[in-house]
C-alpha positions as CSV (number, residue, x, y, z in Angstrom):
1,X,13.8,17.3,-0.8
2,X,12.7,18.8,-4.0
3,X,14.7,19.7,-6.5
4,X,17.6,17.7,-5.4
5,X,20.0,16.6,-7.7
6,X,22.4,13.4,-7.4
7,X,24.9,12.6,-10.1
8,X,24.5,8.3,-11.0
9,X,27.5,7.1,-13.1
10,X,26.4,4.3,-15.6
11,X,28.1,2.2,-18.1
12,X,26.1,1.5,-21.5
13,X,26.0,-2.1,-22.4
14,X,25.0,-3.3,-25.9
15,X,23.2,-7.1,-25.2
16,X,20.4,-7.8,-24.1
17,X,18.1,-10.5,-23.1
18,X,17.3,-12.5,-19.7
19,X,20.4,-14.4,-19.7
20,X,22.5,-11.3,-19.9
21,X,20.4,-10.0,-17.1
22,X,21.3,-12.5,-14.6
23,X,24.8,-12.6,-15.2
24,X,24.7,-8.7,-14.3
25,X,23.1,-9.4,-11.3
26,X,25.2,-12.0,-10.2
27,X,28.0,-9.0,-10.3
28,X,26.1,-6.9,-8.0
29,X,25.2,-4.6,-11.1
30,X,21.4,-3.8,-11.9
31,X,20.3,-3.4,-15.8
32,X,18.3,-0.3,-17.0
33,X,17.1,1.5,-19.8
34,X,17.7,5.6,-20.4
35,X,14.4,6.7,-22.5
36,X,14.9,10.1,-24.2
37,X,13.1,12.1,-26.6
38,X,12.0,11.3,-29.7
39,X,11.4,7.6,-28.1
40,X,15.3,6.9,-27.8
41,X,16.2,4.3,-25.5
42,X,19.9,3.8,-23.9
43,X,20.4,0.9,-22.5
44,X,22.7,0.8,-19.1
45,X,24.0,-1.0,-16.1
46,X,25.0,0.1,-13.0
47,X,25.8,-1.1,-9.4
48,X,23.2,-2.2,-7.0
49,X,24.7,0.1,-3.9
50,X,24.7,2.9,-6.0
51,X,21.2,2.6,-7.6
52,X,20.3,2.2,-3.8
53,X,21.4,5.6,-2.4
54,X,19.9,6.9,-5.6
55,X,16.8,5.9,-4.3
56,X,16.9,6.4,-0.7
57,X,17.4,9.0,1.4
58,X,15.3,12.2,2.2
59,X,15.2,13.1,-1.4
60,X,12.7,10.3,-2.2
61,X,12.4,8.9,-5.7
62,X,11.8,12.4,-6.8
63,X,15.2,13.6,-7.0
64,X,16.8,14.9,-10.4
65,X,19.4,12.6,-11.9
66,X,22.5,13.6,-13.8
67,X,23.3,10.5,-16.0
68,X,26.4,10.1,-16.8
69,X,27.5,7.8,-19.5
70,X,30.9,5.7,-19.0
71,X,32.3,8.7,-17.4
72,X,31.2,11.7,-20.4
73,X,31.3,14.9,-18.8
74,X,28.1,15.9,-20.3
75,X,25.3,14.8,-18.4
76,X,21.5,13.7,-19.1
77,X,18.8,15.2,-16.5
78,X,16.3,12.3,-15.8
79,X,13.6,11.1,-13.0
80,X,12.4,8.0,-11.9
81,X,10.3,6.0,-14.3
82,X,10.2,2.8,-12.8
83,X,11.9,-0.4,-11.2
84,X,11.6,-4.0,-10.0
85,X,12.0,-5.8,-7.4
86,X,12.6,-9.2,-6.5
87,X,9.4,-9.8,-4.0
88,X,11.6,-12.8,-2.2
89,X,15.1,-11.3,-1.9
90,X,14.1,-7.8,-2.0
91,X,16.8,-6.8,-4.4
92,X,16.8,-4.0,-7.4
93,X,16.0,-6.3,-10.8
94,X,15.7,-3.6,-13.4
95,X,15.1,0.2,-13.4
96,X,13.8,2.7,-15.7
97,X,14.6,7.0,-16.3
98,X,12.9,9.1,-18.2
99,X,15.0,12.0,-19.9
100,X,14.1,15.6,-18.7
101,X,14.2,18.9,-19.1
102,X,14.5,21.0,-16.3
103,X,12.1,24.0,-18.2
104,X,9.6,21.7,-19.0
105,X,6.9,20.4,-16.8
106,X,6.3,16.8,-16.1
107,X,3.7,14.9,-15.0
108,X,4.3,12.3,-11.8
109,X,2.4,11.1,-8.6
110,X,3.9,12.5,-5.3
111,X,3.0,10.6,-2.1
112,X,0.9,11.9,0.7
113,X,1.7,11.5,4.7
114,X,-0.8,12.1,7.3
115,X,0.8,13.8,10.1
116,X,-0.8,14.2,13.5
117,X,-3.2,12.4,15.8
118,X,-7.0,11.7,15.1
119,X,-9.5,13.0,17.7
120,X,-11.8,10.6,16.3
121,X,-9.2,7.7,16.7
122,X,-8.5,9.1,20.2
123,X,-12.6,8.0,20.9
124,X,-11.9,4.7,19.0
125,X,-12.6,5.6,15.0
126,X,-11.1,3.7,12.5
127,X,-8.6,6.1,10.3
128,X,-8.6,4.9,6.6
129,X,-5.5,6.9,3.9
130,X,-7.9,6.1,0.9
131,X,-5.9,7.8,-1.5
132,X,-2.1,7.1,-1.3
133,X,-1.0,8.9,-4.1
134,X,-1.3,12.8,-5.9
135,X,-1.0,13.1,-9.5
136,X,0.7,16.3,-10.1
137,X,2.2,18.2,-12.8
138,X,5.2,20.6,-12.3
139,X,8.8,21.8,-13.4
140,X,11.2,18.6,-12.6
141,X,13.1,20.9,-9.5
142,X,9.4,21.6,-8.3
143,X,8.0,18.1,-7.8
144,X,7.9,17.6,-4.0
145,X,8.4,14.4,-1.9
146,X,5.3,14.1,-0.6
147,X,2.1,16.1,0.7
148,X,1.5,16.2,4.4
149,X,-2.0,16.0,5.7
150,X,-2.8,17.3,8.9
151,X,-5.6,14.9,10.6
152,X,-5.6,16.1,14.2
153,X,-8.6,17.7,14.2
154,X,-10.7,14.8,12.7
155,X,-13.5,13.5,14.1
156,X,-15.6,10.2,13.7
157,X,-17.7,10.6,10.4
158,X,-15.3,13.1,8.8
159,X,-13.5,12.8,5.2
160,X,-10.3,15.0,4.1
161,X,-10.3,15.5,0.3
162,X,-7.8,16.5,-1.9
163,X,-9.2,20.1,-1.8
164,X,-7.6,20.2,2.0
165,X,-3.9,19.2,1.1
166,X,-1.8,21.9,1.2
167,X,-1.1,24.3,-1.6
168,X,2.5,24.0,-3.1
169,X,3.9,26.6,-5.0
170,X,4.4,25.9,-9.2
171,X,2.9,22.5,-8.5
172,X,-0.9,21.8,-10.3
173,X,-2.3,19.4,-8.3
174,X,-4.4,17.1,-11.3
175,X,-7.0,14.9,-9.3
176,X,-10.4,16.1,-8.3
177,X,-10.9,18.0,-5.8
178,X,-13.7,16.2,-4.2
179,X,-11.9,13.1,-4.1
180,X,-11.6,11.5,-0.6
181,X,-8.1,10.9,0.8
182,X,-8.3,10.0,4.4
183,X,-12.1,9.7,6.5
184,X,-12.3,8.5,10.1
185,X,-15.3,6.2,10.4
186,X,-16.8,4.7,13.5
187,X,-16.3,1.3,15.1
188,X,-17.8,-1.4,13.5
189,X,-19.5,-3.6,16.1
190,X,-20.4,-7.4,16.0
191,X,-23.5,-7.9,17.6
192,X,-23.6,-11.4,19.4
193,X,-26.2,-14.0,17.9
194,X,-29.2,-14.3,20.4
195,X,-29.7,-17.8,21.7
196,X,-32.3,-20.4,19.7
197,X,-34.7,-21.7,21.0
198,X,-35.2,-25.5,20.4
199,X,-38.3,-26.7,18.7
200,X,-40.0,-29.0,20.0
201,X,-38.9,-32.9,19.4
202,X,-35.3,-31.4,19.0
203,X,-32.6,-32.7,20.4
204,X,-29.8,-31.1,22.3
205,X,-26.6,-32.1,21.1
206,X,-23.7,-33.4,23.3
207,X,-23.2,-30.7,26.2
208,X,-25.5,-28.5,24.9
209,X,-27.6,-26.8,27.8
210,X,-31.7,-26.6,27.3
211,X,-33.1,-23.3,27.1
212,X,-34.6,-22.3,30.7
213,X,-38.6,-22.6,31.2
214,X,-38.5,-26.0,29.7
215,X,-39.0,-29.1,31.7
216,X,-36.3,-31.8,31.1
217,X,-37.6,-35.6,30.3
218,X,-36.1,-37.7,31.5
219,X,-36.8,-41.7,31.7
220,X,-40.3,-43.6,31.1
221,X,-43.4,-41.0,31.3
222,X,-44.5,-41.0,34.6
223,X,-47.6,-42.9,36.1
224,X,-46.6,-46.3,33.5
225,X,-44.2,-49.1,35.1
226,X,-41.0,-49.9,33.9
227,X,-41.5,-52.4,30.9
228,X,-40.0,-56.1,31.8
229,X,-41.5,-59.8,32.6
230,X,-43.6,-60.2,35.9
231,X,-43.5,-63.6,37.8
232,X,-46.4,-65.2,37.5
233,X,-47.5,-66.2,41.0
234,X,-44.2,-68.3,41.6
């Protein structure tokens, strides 16, 4: 939910570099990098299974974290700024935050949800989510964890924009309004090639059925005998 806040424990580490990296990995710990003001970077590592409830869960990957470093009792406020993932093994490589404050407004992209059931699907439209993604601007406790979009009353042929999400208190919504983020559009239909018609002298090819109306030849033309040698009188 917004404005959630979950404490993540870290532990600063000092080296850097790819080889570093894999060692860390191959202890179940994930590398990251603290930025603060002023351009400051903190460099960090911390387990896999708790950078994973960090960032699952209803809060989303909007939730406020209280950095701790190495234990200090004084924590940093930060947010999401980004993370890898390995596409084949689906495990955290590398992760991001970005320092906060809490009395300052940030600027992030929340996600948006369509909620409900398409008339226009009902009659077989095709329902497109065009624009996945809000860019908003807010206090770091305001940001919510998504947008829901109510499309139940959409029929083929219309467009949602994001003029129609739903207002959200202390949150600027930063995209135009006339942009299009869900339409229901008819079915696209494949009409069926008509059958061609042969010219003439062509032929039909193996199993191939002659259009109807024409006559099928077959053997010599008729009135002339069949061509061979005729006994001559014997």
């Amino acid at each position: 939910m917004a404005g959630e806040r979950i404490k993540l424990d870290v532990i600063p580490r000092d080296s850097a570099g790819s080889a570093e990296a894999r060692r860390l990995r191959a202890r179940g710990m994930v590398p990251g990098v603290l930025y603060g003001s002023g351009k400051q970077a903190h460099p960090f590592t911390v387990g896999e299974r708790d950078l994973r409830r960090v960032l699952t869960g209803d809060h989303g990957l909007h939730a406020i974290l209280d950095v701790t470093f190495d234990g200090q009792k004084t924590a940093r406020h930060a947010v999401l700024k980004d993370y890898q993932l390995d596409p084949t093994r689906a495990r955290l490589l590398h992760i991001d935050l970005h320092e906060v404050r809490l009395d300052q407004a940030i600027q992030t992209q929340v996600a948006v949800e369509l909620v409900g059931e398409s008339q226009g699907v009902k009659e077989g439209g095709v329902l497109t989510l065009v624009l996945r993604e809000i860019n908003v601007e807010a206090l770091p406790m305001e940001v919510p964890d998504h947008f829901e979009l109510d499309i139940s009353a959409m029929v083929i042929g219309d467009s949602l924009r994001v003029a129609d999400l739903p207002p959200r208190d202390g949150v600027t919504i930063l995209d135009d309004p006339d942009s299009v983020v869900a339409n229901v559009s008819a079915p696209r239909v494949e009409e069926e090639p008509e059958p061609e018609e042969l010219e003439e002298g062509e032929e039909l090819e193996e199993g191939e059925e002659r259009p109807e109306g024409e006559a099928e030849e077959a053997g010599e033309p008729e009135g002339e005998a069949p061509s061979g040698d005729e006994s001559s009188g014997e």
